[in-house]
Structures are given as structure tokens and as C-alpha cells.
PyMOL Python script that loads the backbone (N, CA, C, O; Angstrom):
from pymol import cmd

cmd.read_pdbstr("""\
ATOM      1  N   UNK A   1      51.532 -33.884-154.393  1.00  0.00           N
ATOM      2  CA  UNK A   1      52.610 -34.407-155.174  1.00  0.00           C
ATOM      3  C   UNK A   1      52.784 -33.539-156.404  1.00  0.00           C
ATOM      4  O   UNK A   1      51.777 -33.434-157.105  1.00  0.00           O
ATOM      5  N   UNK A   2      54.025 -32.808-156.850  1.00  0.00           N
ATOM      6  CA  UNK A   2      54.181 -32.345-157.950  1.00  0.00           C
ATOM      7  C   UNK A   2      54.990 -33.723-158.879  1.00  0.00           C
ATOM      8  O   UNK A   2      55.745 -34.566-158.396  1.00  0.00           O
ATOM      9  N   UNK A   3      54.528 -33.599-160.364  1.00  0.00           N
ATOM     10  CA  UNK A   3      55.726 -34.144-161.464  1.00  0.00           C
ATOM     11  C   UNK A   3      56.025 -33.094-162.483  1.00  0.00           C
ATOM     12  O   UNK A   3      55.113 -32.664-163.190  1.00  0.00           O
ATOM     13  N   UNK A   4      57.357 -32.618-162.610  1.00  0.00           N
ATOM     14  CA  UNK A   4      57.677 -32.316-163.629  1.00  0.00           C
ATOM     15  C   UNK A   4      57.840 -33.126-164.406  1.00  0.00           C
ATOM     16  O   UNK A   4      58.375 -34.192-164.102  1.00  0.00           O
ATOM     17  N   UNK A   5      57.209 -32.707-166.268  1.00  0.00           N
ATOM     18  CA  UNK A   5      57.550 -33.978-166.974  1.00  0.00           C
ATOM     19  C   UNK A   5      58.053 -33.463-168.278  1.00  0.00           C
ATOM     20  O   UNK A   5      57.594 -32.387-168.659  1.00  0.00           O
ATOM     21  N   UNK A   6      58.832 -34.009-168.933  1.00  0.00           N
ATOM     22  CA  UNK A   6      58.989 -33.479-170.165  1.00  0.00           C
ATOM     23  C   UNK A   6      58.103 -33.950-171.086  1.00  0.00           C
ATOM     24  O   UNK A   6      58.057 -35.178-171.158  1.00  0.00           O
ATOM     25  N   UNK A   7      57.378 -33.327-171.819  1.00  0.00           N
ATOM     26  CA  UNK A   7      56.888 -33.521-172.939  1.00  0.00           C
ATOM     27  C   UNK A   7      56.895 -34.279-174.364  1.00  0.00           C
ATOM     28  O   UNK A   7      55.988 -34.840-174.978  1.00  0.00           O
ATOM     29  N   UNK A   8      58.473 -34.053-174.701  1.00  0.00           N
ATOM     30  CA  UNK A   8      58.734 -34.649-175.662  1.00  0.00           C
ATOM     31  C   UNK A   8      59.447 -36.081-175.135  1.00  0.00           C
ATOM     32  O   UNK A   8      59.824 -36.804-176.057  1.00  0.00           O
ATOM     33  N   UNK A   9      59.634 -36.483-174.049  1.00  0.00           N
ATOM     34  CA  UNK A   9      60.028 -37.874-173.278  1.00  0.00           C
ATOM     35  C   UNK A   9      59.725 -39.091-174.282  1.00  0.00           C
ATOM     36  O   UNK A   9      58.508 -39.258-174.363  1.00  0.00           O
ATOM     37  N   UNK A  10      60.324 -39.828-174.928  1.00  0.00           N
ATOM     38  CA  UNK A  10      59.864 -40.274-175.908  1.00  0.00           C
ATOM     39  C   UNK A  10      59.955 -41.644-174.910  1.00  0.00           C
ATOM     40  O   UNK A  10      59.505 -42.638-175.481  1.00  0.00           O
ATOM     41  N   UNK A  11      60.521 -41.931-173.327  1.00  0.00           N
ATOM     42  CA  UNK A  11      60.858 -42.614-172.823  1.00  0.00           C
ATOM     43  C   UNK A  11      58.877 -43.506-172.320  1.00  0.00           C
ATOM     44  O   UNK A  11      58.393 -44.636-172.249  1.00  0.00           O
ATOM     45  N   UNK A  12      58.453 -42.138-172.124  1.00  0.00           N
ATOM     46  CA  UNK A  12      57.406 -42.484-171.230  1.00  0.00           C
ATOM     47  C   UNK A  12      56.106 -41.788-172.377  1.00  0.00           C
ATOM     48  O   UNK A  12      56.214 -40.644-172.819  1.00  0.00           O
ATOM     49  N   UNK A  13      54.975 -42.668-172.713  1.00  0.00           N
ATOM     50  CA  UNK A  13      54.250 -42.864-173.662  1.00  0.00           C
ATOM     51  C   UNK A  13      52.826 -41.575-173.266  1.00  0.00           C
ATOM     52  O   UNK A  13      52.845 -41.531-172.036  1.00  0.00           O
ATOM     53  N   UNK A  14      51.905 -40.774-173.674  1.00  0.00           N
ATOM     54  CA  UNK A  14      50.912 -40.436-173.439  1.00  0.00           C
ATOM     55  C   UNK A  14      50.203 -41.073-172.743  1.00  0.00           C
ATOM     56  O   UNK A  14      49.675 -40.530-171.773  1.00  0.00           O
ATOM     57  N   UNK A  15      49.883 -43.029-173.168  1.00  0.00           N
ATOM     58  CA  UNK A  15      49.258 -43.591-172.310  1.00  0.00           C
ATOM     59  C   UNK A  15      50.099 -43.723-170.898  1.00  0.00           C
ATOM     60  O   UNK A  15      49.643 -43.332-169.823  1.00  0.00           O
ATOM     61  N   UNK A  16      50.520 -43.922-170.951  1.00  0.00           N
ATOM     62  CA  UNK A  16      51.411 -43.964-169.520  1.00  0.00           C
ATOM     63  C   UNK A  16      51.237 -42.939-168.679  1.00  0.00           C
ATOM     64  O   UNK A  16      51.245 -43.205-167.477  1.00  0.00           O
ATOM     65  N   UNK A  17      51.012 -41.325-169.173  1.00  0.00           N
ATOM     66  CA  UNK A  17      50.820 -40.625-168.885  1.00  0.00           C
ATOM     67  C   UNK A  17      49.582 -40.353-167.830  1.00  0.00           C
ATOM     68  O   UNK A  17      49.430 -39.946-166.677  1.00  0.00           O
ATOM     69  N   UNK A  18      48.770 -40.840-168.965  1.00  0.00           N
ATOM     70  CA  UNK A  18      47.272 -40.755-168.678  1.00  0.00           C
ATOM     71  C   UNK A  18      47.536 -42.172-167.448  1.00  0.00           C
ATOM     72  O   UNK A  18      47.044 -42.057-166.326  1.00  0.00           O
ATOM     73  N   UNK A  19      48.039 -42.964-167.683  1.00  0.00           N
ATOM     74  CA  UNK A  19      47.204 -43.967-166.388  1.00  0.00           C
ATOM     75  C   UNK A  19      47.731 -43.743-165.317  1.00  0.00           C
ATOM     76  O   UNK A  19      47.232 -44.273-164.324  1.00  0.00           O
ATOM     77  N   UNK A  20      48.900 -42.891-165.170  1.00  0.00           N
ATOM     78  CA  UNK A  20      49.728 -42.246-163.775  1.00  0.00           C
ATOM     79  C   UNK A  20      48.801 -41.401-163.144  1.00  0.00           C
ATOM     80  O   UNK A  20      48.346 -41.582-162.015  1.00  0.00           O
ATOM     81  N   UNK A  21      48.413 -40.053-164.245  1.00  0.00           N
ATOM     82  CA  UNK A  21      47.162 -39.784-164.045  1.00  0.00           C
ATOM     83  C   UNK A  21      45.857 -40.047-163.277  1.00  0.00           C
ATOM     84  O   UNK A  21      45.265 -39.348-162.455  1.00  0.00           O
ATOM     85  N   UNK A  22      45.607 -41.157-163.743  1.00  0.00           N
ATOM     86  CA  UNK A  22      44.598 -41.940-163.294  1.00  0.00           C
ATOM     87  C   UNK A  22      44.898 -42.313-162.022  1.00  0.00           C
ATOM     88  O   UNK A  22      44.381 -41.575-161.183  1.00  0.00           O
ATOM     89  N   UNK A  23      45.716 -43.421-161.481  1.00  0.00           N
ATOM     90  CA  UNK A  23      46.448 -44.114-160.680  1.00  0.00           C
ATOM     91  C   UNK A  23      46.464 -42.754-159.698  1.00  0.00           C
ATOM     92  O   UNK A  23      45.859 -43.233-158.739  1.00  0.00           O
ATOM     93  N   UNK A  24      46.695 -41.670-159.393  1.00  0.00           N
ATOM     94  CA  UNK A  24      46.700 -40.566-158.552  1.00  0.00           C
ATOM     95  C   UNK A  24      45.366 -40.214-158.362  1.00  0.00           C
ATOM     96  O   UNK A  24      45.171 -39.758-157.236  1.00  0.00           O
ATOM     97  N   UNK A  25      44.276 -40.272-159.153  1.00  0.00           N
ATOM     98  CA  UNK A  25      43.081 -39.754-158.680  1.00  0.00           C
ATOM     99  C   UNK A  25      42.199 -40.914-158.106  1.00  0.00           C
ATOM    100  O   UNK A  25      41.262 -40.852-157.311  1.00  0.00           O
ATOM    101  N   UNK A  26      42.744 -41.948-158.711  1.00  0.00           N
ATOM    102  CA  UNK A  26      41.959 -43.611-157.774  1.00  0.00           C
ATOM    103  C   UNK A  26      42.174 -43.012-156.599  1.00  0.00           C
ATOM    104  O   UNK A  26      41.225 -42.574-155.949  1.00  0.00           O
ATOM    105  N   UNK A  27      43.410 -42.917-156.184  1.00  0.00           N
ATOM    106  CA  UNK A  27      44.116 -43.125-154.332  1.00  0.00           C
ATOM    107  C   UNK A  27      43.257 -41.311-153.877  1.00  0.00           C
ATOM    108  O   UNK A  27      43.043 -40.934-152.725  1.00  0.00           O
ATOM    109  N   UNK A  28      43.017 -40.728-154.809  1.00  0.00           N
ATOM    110  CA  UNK A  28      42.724 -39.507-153.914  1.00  0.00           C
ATOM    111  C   UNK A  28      43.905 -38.341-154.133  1.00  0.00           C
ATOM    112  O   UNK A  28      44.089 -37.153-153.868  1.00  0.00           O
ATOM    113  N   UNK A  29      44.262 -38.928-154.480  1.00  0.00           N
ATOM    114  CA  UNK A  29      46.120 -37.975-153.997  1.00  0.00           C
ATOM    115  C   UNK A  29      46.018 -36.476-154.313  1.00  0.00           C
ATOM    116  O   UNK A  29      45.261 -36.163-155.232  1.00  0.00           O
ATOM    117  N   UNK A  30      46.679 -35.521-153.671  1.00  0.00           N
ATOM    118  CA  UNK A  30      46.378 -34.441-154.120  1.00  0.00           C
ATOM    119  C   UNK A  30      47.815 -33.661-154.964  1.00  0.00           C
ATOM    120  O   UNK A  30      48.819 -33.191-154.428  1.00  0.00           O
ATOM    121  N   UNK A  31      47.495 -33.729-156.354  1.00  0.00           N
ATOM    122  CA  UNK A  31      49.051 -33.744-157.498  1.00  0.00           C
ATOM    123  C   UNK A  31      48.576 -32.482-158.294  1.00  0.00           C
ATOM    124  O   UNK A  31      47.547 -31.809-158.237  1.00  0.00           O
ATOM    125  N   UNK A  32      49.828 -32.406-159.138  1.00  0.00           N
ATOM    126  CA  UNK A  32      49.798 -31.556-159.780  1.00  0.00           C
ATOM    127  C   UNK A  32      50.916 -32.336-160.932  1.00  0.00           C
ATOM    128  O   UNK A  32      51.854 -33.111-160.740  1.00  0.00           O
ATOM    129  N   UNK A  33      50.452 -31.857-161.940  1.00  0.00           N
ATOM    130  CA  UNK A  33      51.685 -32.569-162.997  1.00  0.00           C
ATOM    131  C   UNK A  33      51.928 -31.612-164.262  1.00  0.00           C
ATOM    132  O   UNK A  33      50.837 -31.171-164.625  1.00  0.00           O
ATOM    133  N   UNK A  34      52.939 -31.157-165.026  1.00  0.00           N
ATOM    134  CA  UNK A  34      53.482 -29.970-165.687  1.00  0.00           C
ATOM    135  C   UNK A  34      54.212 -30.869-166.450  1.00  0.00           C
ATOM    136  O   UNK A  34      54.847 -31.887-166.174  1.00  0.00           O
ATOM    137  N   UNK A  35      53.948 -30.184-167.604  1.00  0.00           N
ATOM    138  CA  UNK A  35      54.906 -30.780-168.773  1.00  0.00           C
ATOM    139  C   UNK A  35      54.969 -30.148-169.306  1.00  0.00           C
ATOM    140  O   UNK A  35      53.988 -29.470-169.612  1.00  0.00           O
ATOM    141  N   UNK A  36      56.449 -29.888-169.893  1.00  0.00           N
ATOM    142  CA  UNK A  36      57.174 -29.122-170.724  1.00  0.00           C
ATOM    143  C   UNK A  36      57.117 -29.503-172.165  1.00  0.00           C
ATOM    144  O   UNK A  36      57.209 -30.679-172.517  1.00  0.00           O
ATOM    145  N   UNK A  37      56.960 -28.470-173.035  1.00  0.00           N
ATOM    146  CA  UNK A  37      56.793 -28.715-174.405  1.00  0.00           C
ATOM    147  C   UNK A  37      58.251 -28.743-174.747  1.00  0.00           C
ATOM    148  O   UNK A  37      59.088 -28.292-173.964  1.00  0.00           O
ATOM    149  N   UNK A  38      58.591 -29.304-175.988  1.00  0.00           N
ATOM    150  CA  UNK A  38      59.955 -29.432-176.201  1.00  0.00           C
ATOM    151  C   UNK A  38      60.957 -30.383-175.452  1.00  0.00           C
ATOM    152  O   UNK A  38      61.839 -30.879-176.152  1.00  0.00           O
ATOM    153  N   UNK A  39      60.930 -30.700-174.110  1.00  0.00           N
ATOM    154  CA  UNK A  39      61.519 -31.331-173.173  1.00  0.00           C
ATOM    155  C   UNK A  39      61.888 -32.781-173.175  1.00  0.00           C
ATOM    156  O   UNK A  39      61.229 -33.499-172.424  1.00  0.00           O
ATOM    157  N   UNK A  40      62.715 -33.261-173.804  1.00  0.00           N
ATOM    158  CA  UNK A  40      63.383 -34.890-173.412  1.00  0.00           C
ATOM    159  C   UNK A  40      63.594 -35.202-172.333  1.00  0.00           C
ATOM    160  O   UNK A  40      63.842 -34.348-171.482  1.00  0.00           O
ATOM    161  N   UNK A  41      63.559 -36.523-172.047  1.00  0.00           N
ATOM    162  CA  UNK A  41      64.057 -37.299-170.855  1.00  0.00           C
ATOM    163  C   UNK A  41      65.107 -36.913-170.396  1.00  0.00           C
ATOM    164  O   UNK A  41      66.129 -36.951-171.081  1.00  0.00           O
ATOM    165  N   UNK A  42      65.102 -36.322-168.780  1.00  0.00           N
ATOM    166  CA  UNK A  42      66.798 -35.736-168.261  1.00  0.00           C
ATOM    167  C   UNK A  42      66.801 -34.454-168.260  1.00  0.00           C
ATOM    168  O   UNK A  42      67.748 -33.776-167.863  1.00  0.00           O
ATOM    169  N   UNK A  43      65.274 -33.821-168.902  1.00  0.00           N
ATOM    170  CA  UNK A  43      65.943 -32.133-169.147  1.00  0.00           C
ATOM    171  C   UNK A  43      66.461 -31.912-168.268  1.00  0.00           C
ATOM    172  O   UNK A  43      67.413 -31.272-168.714  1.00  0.00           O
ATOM    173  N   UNK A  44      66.654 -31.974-166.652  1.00  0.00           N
ATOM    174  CA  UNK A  44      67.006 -31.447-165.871  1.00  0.00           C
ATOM    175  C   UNK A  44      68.461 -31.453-165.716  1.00  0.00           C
ATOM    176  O   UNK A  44      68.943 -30.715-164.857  1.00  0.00           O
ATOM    177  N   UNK A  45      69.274 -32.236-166.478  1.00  0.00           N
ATOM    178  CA  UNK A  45      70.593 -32.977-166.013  1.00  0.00           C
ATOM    179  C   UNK A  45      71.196 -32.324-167.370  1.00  0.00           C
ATOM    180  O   UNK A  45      70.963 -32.615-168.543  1.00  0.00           O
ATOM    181  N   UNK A  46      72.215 -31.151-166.701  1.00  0.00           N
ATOM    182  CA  UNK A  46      73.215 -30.539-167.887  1.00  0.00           C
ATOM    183  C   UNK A  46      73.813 -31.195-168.360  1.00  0.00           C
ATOM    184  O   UNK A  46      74.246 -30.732-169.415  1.00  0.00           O
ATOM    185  N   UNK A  47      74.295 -32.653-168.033  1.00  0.00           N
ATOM    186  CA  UNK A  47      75.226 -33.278-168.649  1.00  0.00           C
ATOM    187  C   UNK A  47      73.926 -34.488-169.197  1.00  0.00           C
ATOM    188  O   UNK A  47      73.986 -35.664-168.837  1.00  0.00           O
ATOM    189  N   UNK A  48      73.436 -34.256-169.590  1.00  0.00           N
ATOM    190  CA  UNK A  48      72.461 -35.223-170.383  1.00  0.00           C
ATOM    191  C   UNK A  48      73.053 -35.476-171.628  1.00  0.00           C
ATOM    192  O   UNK A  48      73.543 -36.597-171.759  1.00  0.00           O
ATOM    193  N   UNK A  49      73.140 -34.526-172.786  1.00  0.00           N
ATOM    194  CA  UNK A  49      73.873 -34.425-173.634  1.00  0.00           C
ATOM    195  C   UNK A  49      74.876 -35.554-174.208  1.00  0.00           C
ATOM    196  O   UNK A  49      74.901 -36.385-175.116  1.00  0.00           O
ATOM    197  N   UNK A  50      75.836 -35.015-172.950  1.00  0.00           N
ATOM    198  CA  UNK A  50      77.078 -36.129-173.372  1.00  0.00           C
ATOM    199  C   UNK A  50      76.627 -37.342-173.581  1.00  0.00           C
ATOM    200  O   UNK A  50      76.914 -37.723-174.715  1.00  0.00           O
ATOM    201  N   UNK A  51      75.839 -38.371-172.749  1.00  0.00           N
ATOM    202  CA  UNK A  51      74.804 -39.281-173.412  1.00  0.00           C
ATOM    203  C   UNK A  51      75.128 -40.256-174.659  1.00  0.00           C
ATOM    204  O   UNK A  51      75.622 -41.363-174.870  1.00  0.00           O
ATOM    205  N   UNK A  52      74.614 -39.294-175.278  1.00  0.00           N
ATOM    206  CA  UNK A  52      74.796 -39.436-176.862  1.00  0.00           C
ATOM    207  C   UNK A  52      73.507 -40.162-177.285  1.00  0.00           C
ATOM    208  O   UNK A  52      73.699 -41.090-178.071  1.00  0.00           O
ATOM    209  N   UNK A  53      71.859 -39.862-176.820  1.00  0.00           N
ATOM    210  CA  UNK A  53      71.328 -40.759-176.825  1.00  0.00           C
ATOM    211  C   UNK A  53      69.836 -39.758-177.321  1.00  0.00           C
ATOM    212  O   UNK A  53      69.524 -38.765-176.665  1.00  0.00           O
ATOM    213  N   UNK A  54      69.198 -40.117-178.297  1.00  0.00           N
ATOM    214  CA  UNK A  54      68.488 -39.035-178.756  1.00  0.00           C
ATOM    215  C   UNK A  54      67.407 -38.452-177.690  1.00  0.00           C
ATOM    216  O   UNK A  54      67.300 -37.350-177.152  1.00  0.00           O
ATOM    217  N   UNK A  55      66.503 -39.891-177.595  1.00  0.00           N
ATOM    218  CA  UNK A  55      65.286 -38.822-176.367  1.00  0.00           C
ATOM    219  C   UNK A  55      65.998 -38.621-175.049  1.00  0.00           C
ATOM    220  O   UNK A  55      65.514 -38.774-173.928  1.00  0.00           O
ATOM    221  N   UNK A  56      67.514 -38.169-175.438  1.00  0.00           N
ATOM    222  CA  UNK A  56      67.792 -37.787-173.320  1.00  0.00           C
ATOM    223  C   UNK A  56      68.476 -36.473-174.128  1.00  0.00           C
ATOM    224  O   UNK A  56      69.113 -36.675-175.162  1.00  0.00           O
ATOM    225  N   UNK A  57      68.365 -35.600-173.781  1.00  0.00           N
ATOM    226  CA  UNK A  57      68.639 -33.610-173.597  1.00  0.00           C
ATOM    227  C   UNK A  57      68.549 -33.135-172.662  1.00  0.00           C
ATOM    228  O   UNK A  57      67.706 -33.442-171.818  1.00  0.00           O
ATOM    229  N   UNK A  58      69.575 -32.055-172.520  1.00  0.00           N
ATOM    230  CA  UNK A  58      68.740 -31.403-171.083  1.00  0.00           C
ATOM    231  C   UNK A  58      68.264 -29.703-171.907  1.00  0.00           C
ATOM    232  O   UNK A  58      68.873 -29.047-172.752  1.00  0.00           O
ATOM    233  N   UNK A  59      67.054 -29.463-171.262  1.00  0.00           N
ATOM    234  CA  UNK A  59      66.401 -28.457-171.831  1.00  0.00           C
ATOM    235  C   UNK A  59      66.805 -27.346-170.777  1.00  0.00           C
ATOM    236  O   UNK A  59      66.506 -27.547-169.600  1.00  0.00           O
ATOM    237  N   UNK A  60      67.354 -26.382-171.073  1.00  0.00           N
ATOM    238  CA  UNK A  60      67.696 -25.191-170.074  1.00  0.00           C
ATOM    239  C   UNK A  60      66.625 -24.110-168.983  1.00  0.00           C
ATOM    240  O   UNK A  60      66.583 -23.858-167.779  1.00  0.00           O
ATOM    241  N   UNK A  61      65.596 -23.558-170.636  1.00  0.00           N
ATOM    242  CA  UNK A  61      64.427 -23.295-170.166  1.00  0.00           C
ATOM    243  C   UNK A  61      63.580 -24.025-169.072  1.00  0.00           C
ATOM    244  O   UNK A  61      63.170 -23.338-168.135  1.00  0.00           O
ATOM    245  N   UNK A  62      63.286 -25.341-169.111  1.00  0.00           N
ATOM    246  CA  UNK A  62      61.958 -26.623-168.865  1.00  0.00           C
ATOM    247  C   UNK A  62      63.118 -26.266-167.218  1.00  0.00           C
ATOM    248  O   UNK A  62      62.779 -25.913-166.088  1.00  0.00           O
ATOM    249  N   UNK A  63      64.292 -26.519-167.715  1.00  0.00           N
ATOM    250  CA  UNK A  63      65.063 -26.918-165.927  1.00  0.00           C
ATOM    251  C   UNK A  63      64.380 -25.927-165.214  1.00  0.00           C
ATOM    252  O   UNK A  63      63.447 -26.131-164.437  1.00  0.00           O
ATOM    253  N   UNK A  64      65.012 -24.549-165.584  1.00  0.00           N
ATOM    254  CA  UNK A  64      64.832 -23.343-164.466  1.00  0.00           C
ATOM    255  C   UNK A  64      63.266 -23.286-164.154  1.00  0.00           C
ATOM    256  O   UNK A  64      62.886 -23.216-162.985  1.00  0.00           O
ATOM    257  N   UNK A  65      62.406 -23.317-165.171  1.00  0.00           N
ATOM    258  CA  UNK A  65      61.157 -23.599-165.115  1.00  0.00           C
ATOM    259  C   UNK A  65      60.147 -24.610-163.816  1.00  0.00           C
ATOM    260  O   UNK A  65      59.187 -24.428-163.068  1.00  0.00           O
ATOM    261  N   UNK A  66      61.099 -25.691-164.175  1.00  0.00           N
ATOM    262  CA  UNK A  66      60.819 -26.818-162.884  1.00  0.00           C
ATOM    263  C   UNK A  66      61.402 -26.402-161.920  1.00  0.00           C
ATOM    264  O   UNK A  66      60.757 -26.298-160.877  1.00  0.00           O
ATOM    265  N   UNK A  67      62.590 -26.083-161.938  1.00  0.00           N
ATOM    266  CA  UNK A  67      63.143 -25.868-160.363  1.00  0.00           C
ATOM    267  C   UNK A  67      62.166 -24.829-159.481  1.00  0.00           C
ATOM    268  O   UNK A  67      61.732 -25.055-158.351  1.00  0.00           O
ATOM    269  N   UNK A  68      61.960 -23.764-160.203  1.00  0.00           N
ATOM    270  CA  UNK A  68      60.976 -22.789-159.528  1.00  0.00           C
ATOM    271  C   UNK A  68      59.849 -23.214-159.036  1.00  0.00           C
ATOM    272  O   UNK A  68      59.459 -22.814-157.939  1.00  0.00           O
ATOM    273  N   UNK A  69      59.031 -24.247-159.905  1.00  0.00           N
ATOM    274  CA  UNK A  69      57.768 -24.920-159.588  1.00  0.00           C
ATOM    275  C   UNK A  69      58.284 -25.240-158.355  1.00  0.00           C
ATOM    276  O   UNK A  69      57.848 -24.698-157.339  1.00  0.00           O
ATOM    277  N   UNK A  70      59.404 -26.284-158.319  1.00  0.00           N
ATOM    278  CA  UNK A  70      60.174 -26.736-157.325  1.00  0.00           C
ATOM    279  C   UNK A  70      60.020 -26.071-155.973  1.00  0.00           C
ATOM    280  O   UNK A  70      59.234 -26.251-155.043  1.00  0.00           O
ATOM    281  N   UNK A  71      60.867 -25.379-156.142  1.00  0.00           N
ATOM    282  CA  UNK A  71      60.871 -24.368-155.229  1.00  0.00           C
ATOM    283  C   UNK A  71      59.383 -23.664-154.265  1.00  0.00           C
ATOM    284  O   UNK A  71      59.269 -23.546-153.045  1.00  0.00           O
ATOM    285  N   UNK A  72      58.541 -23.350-155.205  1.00  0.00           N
ATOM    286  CA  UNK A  72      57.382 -23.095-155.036  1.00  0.00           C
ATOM    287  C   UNK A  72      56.471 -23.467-153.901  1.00  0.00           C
ATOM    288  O   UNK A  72      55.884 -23.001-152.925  1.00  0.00           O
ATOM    289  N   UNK A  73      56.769 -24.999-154.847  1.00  0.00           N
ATOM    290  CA  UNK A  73      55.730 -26.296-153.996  1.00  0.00           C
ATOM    291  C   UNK A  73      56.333 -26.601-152.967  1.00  0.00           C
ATOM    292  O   UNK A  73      55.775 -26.372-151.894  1.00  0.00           O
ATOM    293  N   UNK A  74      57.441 -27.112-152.984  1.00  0.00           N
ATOM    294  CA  UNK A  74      58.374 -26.846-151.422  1.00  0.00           C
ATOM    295  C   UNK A  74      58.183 -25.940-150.566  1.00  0.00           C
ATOM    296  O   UNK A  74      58.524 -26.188-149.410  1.00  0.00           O
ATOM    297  N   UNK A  75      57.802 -25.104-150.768  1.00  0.00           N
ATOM    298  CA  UNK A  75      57.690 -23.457-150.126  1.00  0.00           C
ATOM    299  C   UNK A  75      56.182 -23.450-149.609  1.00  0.00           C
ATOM    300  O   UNK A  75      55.693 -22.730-148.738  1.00  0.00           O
ATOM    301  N   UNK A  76      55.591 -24.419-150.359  1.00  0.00           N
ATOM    302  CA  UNK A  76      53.743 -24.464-149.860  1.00  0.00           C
ATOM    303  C   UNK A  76      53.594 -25.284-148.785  1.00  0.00           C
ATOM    304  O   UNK A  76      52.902 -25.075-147.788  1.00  0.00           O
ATOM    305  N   UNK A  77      54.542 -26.598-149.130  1.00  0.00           N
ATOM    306  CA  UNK A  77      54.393 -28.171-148.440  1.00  0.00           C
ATOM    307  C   UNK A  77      55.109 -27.536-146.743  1.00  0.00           C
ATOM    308  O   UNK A  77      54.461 -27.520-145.696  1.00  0.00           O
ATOM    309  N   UNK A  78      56.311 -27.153-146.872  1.00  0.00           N
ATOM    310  CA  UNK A  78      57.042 -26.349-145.506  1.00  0.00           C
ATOM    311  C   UNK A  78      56.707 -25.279-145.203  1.00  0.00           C
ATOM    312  O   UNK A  78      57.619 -24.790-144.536  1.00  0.00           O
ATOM    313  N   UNK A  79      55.465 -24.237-145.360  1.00  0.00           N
ATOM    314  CA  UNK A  79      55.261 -23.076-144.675  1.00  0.00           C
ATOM    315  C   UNK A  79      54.790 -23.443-143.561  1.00  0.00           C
ATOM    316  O   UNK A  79      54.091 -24.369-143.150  1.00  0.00           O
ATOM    317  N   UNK A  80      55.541 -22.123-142.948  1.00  0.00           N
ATOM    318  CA  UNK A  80      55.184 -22.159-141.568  1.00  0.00           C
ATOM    319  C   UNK A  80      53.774 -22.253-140.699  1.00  0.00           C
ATOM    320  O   UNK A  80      53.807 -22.264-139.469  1.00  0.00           O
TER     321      UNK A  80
END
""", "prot")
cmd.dss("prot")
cmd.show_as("cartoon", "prot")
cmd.util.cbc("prot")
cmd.orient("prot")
């Protein structure tokens, strides 16, 4: 399981963080989780912005950043 996460997410708390965290290594699961420094809730969504809502931005960098991870891990999970 990958999560991209934003960092600065003011939506979703450190603890929260940590017990998702947790909650993945109870079950075994095999994750990976990345967080972007700078990054609000939505970075991914160009039209975040319009919004008008402080912790939602979309971060340009964090996007292309994730998508590649994206891409990546997709590329690991479907090889041939």
C-alpha cells in the first residue's frame, strides 16, 4: 500500500498519523507512506485553491512528486 500525504494537512493530526501507522503494521500490511513538507489537504487537486479554504492548496511540486511515486509503485505492483 502506498499513501501520499501532505504534511502540512492540518485536516489529519500527527496522532492520526501515527495510529494509521500503527493500524498497518498490526494487520502486517506491507506500506509505504510519504509526506510532503509544505503540502495541504488536496495538494493534488489544481483546483483546490478556488476552495477558498485555508488547509486545502494544491502544492505543484508534492503533486508531480506523488504522481511519480505513483507511477512507480504501480509499475512494481503490475510488472510483468
Amino acid at each position: 500500500m502506498l499513501a501520499a500525504h501532505g504534511a502540512a494537512d492540518g485536516f489529519v493530526s500527527p496522532e492520526k498519523v501515527a495510529a494509521f501507522q500503527k493500524s498497518l503494521d498490526a494487520i502486517n500490511a506491507d506500506w509505504e507512506f510519504v509526506a510532503y513538507s509544505g503540502a495541504r489537504h488536496a495538494f493534488t487537486n489544481p483546483n483546490a485553491d478556488e476552495y477558498g479554504i485555508e488547509m486545502v492548496a494544491y502544492n505543484a511540486k508534492a503533486d508531480q512528486r506523488s504522481w511519480a511515486l505513483m507511477q512507480d509503485f504501480l509499475n512494481e505492483v503490475f510488472a510483468d
